[in-house]
Each structure stands twice: as structure tokens, then as C-alpha cells.
C-alpha positions in Angstrom: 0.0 0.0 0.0 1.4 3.6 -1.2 1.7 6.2 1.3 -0.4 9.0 1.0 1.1 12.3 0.1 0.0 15.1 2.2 -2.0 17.6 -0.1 -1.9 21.2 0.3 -5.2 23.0 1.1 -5.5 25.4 -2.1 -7.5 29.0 -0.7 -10.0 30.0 -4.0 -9.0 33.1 -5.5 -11.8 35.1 -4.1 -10.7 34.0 -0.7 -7.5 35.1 -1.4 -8.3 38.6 -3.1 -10.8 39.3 -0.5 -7.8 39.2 1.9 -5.4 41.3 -0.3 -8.5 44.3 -0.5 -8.5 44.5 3.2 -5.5 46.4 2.7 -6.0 49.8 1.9 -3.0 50.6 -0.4 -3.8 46.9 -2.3 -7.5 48.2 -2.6 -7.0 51.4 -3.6 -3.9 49.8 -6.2 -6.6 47.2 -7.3 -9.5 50.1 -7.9 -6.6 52.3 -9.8 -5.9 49.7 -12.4 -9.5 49.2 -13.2 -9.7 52.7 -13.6 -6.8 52.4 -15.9 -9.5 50.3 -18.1 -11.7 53.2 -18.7 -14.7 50.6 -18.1 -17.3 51.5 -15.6 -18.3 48.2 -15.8 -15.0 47.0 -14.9 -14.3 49.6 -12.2 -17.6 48.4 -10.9 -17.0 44.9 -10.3 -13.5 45.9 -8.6 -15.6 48.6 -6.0 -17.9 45.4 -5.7 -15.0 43.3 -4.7 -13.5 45.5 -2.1 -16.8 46.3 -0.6 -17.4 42.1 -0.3 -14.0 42.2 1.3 -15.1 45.0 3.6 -18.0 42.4 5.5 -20.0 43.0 2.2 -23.2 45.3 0.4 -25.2 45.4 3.3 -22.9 46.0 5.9 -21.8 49.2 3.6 -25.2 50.1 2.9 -25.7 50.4 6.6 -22.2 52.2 7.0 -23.1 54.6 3.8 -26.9 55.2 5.2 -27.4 54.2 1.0 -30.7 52.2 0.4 -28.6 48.2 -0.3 -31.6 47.6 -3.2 -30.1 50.2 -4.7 -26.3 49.7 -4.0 -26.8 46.2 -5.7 -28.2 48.1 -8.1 -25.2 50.6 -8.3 -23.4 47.4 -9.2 -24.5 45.5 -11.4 -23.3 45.3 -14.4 -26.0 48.0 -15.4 -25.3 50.1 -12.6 -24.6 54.2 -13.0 -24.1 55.4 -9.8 -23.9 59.0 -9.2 -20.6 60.8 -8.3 -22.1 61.7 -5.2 -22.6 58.1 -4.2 -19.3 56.5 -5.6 -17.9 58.9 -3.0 -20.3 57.7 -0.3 -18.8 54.1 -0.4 -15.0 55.0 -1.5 -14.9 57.1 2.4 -16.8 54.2 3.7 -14.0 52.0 2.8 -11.4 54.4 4.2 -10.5 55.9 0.2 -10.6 58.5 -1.8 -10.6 60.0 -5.7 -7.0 61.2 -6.9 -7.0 63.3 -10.2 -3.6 63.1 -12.1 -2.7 64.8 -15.2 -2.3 62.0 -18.2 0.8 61.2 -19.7 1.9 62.7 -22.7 2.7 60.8 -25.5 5.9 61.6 -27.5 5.8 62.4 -31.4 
């Protein structure tokens, strides 16, 4: 009879991310590059993953004082929040907006 090998426990990805967004330079590094995208769709999903991280939409809601029917509204991949509530939830995770001039691109 073979011996058994021992197999590592593998954590799921989303285990693992949701550990990484706790951290707020990682979050605020992870919500950067999907700015980067220029999709709100993709921005989206990323705010949607740090706030999961965060103890999840209703916990925020309640944090935010924002109705949670509409912050799972806010997003989905239809959601269109306003600038006013984007806000809202980035101070509610402890981040903020940063506006940097673009890079120029040589000749």
C-alpha cells in the first residue's frame, strides 16, 4: 500500500483577493488599475469586490446610510451610480478619488 502524500489546502481566489482588499493601499492599487480600463463596468465589479471584502453590500449600505436595493443596483453590471454616491462608499471604505494629469505621448 502507497503512502499517501500530504496535499496542500489550495485557498479560492476570491478567498485570497478578498484578503489582499482588506488592505488599503492593495484596494486602492486594485481600484486604480481598473480605472486604468476606462470601463465603468470593470471599475464596478472591482468597488464590488472591495466592498465584499469590507464584510459585504449590506454592511456598507448600513455604513453609507445608501438604500442596499439600490447599492446592488449601483453594481450590477448596469449600474450608473452617481458621483455623489461613488464617493459615499469610497470614504466608507477608508479611500478617496486622486485626479492626475495623463501622460503625454511623444511624437
Amino acid at each position: 500500500m502507497a503512502k499517501q502524500s500530504k496535499k496542500r489546502k489550495s485557498k479560492s481566489y476570491d478567498t485570497f483577493l478578498k484578503k489582499q482588499l482588506l488592505n488599503p493601499d492593495l484596494a486602492a492599487e486594485y481600484l486604480s488599475a481598473a480605472v486604468q480600463e476606462k470601463s465603468l463596468e470593470g471599475f464596478l465589479v472591482a468597488l464590488k469586490n472591495v466592498a465584499e471584502a469590507h464584510g459585504g453590500i449590506g454592511i456598507l449600505a448600513r455604513t453609507t446610510k445608501l438604500n442596499r436595493q439600490s447599492m446592488y443596483k449601483m453594481f450590477s453590471e448596469r449600474g450608473n451610480p452617481t458621483v455623489s454616491s461613488l464617493f459615499t462608499v469610497l470614504d466608507a471604505l477608508g479611500l478617496e478619488v486622486s485626479i492626475a494629469p495623463q501622460e503625454r505621448k511623444s511624437a
